[in-house]
N, C-alpha and C positions, 0 to 999 in steps of 0.2 A: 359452332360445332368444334369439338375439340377434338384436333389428331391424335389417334390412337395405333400403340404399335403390339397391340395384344391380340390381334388375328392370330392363329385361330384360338389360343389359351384366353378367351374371357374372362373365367374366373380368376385367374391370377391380376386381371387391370385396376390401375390406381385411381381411373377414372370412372371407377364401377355405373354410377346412376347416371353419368353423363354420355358414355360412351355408345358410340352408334350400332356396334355388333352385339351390346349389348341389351339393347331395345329392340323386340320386334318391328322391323318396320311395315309388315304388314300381315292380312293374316293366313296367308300360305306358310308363312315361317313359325308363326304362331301355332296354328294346327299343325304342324310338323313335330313341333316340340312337343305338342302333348302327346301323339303319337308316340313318337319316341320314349317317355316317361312310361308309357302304358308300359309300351313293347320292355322295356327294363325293368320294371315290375316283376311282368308276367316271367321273363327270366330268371329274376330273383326265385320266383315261390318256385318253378320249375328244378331250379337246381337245390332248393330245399326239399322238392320231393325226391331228387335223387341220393340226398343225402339221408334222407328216411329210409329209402327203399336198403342201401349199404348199412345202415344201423337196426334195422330189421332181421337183414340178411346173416348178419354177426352173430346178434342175439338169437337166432332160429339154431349156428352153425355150434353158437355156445351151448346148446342146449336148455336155453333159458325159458324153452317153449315144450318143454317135455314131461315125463311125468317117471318115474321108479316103479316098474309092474315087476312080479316074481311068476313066471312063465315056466312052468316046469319044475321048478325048482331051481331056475334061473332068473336073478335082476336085468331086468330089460326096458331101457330108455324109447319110451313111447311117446309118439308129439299129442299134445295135447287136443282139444278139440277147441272150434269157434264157437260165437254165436251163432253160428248157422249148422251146425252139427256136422262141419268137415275139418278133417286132422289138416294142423299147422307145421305144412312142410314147406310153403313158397311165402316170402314176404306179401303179397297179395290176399293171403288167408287170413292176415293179421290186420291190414288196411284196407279198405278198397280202392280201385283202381290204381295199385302200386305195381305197373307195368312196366318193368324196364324197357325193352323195347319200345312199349309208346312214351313214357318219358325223354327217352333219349332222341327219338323223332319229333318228337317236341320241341325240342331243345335246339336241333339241329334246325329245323323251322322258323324259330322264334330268332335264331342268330341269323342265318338269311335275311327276313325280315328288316330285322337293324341293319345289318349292314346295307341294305339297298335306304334302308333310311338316312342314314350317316353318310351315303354318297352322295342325296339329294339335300341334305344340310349344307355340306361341303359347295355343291353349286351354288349354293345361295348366300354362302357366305362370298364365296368369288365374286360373285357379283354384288353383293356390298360394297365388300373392300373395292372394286374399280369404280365404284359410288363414289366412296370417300375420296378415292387419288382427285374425283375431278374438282373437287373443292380446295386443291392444294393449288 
């Protein structure tokens, strides 16, 4: 077993396939990680739809979802209509389910999450590393 001084940075170690924090040593740590991967995922697409929902919201503010009517004898910027035959006045008309408030409780959820996950990482790499000390 080779001493390693890349706790907690693993990726950065020179002893990549040999090193002991770098092998699960069992599989609490293992399903942990893939947990972890989900939950980081699931963040990613999460903060992609809040960044749909701000480039909707643009293009709606652009008027890029509107239409030129002559109202009286007045041009008048009308929102256009869906496939479901309701005027596109909220980024949700455009998408479904493009809820900022449930996006953002989402989000705020899914960080919770990780971080109670990252804390239970954290223990267990602790207790690796006083693994390894006893081998010293």
């Amino acid at each position: 077993m080779i001493k390693c001084e890349c706790y907690p940075n693993h990726h950065c170690c020179k002893h990549f396939h040999t090193c002991e924090f770098g092998i699960p040593m069992n599989s609490t740590y293992s399903t942990l990680l893939k947990e972890l991967t989900f939950e980081l995922r699931h963040l990613d697409d999460l903060k992609q739809r809040q960044n749909d929902y701000f480039k909707v919201l643009t293009e709606i503010r652009e008027l890029q979802y509107a239409v030129t009517v002559c109202i009286k004898g007045k041009l008048v910027q009308v929102p256009k209509l869906n496939a479901l035959g309701d005027y596109i006045i909220k980024p949700y008309d455009v998408i479904v389910d493009l809820n900022y408030n449930v996006i953002s409780q989402e989000i705020k959820d899914t960080e919770n999450i990780i971080r109670e996950l990252r804390k239970k990482e954290q223990n267990i790499l602790k207790i690796l590393k006083k693994r390894a000390d006893k081998y010293d």
